[in-house]
C-alpha positions as CSV (number, residue, x, y, z in Angstrom):
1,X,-14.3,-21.7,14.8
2,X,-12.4,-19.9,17.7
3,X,-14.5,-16.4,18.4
4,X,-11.1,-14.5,17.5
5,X,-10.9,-16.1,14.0
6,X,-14.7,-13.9,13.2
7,X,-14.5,-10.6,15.5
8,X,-12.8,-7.4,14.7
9,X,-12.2,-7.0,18.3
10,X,-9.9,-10.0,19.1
11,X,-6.4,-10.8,19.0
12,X,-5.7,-14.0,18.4
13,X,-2.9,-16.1,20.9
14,X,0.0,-15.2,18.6
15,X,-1.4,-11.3,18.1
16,X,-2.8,-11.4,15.1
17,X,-6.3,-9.8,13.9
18,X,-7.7,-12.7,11.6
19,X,-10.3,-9.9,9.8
20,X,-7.4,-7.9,8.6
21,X,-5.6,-10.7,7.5
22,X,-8.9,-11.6,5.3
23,X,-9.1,-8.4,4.2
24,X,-8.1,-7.0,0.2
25,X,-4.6,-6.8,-0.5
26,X,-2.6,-3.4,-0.6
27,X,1.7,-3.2,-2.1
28,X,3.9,-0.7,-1.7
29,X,7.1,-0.4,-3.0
30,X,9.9,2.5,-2.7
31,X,11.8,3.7,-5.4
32,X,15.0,5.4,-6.2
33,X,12.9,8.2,-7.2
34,X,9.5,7.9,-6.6
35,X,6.8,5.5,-4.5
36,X,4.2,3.5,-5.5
37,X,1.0,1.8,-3.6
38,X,-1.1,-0.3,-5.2
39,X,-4.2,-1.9,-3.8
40,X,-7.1,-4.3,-4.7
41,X,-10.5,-3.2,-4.2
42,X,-14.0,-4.5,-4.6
43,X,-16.0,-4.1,-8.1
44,X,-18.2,-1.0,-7.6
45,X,-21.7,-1.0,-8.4
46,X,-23.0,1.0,-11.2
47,X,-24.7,3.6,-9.2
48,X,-21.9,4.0,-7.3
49,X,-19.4,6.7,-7.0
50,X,-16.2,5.2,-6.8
51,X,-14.6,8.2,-4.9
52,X,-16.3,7.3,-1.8
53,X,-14.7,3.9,-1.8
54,X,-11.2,5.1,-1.6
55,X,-8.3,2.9,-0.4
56,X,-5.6,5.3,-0.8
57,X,-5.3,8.4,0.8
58,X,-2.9,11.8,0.8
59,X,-2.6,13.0,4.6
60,X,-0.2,16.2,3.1
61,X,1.4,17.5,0.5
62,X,4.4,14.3,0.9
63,X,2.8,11.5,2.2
64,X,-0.3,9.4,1.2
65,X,-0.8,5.7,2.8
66,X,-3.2,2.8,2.2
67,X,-4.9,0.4,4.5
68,X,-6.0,-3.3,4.4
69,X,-9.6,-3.7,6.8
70,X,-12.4,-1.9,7.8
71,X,-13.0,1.1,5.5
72,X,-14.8,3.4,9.0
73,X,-11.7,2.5,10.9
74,X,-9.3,3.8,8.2
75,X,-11.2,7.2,8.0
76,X,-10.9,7.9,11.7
77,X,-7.1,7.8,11.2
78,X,-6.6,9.3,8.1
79,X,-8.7,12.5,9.6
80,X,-6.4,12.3,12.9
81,X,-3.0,12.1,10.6
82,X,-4.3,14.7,8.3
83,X,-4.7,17.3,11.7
84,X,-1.4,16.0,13.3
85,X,0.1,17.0,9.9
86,X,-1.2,20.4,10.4
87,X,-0.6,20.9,13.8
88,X,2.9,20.0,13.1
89,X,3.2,22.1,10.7
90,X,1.3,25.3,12.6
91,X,3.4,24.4,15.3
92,X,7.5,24.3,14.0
93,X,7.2,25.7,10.8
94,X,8.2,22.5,8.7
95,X,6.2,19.3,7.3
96,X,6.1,15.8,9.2
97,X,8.8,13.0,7.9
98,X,7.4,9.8,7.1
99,X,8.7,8.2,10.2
100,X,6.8,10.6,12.4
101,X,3.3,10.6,11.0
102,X,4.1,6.6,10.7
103,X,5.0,6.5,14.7
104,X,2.1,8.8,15.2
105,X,-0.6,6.2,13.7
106,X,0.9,3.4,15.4
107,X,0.8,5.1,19.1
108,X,-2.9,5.8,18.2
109,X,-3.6,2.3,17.6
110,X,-1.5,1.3,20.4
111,X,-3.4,2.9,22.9
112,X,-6.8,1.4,21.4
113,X,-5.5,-2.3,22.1
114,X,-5.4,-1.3,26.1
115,X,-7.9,1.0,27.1
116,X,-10.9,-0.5,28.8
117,X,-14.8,0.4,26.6
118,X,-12.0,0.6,23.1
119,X,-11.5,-2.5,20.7
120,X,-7.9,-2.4,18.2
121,X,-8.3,-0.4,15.0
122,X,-9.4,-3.4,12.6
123,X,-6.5,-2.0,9.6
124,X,-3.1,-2.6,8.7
125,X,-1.5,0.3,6.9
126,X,1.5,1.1,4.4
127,X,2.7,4.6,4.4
128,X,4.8,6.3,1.6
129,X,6.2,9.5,0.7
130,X,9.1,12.0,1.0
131,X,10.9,13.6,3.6
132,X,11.8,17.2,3.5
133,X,15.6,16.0,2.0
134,X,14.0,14.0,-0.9
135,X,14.5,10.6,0.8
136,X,11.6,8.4,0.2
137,X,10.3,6.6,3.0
138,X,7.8,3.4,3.3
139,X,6.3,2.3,6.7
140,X,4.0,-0.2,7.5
141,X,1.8,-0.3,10.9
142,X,0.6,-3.7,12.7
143,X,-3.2,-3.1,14.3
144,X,-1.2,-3.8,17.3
145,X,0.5,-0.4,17.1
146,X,4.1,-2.2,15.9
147,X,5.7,0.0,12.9
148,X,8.6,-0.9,10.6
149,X,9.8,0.3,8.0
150,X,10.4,-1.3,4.5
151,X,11.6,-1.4,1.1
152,X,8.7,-3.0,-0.2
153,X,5.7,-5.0,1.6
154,X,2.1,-5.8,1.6
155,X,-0.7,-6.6,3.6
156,X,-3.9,-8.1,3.3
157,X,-5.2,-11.7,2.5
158,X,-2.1,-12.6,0.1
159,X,0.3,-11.1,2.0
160,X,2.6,-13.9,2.0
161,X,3.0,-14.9,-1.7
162,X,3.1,-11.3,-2.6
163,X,5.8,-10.5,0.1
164,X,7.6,-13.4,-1.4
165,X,7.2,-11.9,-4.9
166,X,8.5,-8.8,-3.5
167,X,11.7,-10.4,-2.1
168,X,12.2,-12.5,-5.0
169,X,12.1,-9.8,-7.5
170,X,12.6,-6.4,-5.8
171,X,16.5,-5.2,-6.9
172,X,18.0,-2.1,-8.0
173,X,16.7,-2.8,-11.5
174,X,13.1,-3.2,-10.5
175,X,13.1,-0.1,-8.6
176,X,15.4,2.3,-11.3
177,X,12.8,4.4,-12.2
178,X,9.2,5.1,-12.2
179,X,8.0,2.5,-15.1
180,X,9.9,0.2,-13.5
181,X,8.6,0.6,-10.0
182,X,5.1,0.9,-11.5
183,X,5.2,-2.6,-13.5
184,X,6.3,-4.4,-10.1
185,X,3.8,-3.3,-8.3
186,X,1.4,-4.6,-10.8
187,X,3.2,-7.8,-11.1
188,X,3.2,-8.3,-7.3
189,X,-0.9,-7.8,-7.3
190,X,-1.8,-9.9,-9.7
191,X,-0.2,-12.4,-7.5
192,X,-3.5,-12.5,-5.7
193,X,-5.7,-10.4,-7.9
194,X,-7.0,-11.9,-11.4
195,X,-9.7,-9.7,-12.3
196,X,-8.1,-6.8,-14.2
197,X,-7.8,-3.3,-13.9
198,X,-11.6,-2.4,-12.6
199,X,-10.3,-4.0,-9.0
200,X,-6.5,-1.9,-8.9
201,X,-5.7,1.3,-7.7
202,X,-2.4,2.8,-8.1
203,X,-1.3,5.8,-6.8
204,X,2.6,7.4,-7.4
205,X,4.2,9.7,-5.4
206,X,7.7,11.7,-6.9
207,X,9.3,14.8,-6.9
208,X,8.2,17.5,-8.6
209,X,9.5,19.5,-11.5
210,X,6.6,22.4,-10.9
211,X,7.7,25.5,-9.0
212,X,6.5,25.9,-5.8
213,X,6.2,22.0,-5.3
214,X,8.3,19.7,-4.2
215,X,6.5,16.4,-4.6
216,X,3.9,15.3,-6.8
217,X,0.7,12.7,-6.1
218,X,-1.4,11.2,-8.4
219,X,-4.1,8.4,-8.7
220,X,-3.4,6.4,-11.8
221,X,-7.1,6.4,-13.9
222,X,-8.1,3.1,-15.1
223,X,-6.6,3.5,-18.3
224,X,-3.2,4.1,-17.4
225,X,-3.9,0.8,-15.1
226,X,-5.2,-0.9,-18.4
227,X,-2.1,-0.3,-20.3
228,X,0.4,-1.0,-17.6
229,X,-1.7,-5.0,-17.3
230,X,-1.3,-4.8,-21.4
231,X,2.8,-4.6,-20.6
232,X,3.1,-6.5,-17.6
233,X,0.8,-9.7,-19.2
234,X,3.4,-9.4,-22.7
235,X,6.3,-9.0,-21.1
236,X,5.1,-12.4,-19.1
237,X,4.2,-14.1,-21.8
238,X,7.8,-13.1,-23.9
239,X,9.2,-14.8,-20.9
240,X,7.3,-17.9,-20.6
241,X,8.1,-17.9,-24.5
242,X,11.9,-17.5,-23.9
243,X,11.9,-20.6,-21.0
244,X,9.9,-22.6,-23.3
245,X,12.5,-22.2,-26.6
246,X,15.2,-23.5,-24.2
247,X,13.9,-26.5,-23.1
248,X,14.8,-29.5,-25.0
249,X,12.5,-31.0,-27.8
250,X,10.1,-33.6,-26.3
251,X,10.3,-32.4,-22.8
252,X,7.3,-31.0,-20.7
């Protein structure tokens, strides 16, 4: 096994970090209205308080992101996103866009793959949100410091089925309305993930109806997870009933 294929520190010849590419998966998917991240996570031990194993992050009030790798690198760069966000804001009076705070990450992790005594950031992110105009926004940043932006993608160690899923299935029908957005996200995750809702997180991001606010965040709790696997599995199920009604009688 080539040294770049086990270390977090090592790109291999084509660029890539193989231990982010092993890592759990993360989705995100933008909306006419809303966005929605979803992202696998390990099973938490009982003693364990599952708010210290968080995947998904708010860095202000209109973005949130997630990250595929190495949970200490992803804290170092949520704390510098979260004080660029408020500088920012101390400094000309209005939030970040998206794209900025998205550029901002990826310059930090650009200047980490050349500086002599640093190793790359060992995490792939996907950040969401809204811009100050209502437009929803969804970025995603390389460890190499590259950043595009997207309709929907993923990352982690299905990326590619699930980004197929995604381009397969992602239309303006899919992506109408909340429920809508919500179910494909789950849809695309259980591409890779098969153990239920104990091992999904889900947070939505939307404009607000409350005074004062413009957007709104929330973490889905596990029930809400439950019930949207409950729809997802029978709406699944109606259709491999539906395919199987059409197909002659006698055929396999």
């Amino acid at each position: 096994m080539e040294r770049y294929d086990r270390a977090i520190t090592i790109f291999s010849p084509d660029g890539h970090l193989f231990q982010v590419e092993y890592a759990q998966e993360a989705v995100g998917v933008r909306g006419k209205n809303c966005v929605v991240i979803g992202v696998e996570k390990k099973s938490i031990p009982t003693l364990q308080d599952d708010r210290t194993i968080r995947k998904i992050h708010s860095i202000d009030e209109h973005v949130m992101l997630a990250f595929a790798g190495l949970s200490a690198d992803a804290r170092v760069l949520v704390d510098r996103a979260r004080i660029e966000c408020q500088s920012y804001k101390l400094t000309l009076e209005d939030p970040v866009t998206v794209g900025y705070i998205a550029r901002f990450i990826a310059n930090t992790k650009q200047r980490f793959t050349q500086s002599p005594g640093r190793r790359p950031f060992g995490i792939s992110m996907l950040i969401g949100g809204f811009d100050f105009d209502g437009t929803p926004r969804l970025f995603k940043t390389e460890p190499s410091g590259a950043y595009y932006e997207y309709s929907a993608n993923s990352t982690g160690r299905g990326e590619k089925p699930v980004r197929e899923y995604l381009e397969e299935h992602y239309n303006e029908e899919s992506t109408a309305d909340e429920a809508n957005v919500l179910k494909l996200v789950v849809k695309a995750l259980s591409q890779v993930v098969q153990s239920g809702a104990q091992n999904i997180e889900i947070a939505i991001m939307k404009p607000s109806t409350e005074p004062g606010r413009t957007v709104d965040y929330r973490i889905l709790p596990i029930e809400e997870v439950e019930e949207l696997i409950k729809i997802v599995d029978a709406e699944r199920a109606e259709a491999e009933a539906e395919e199987a009604a059409k197909k002659p009688a006698g055929t396999k």
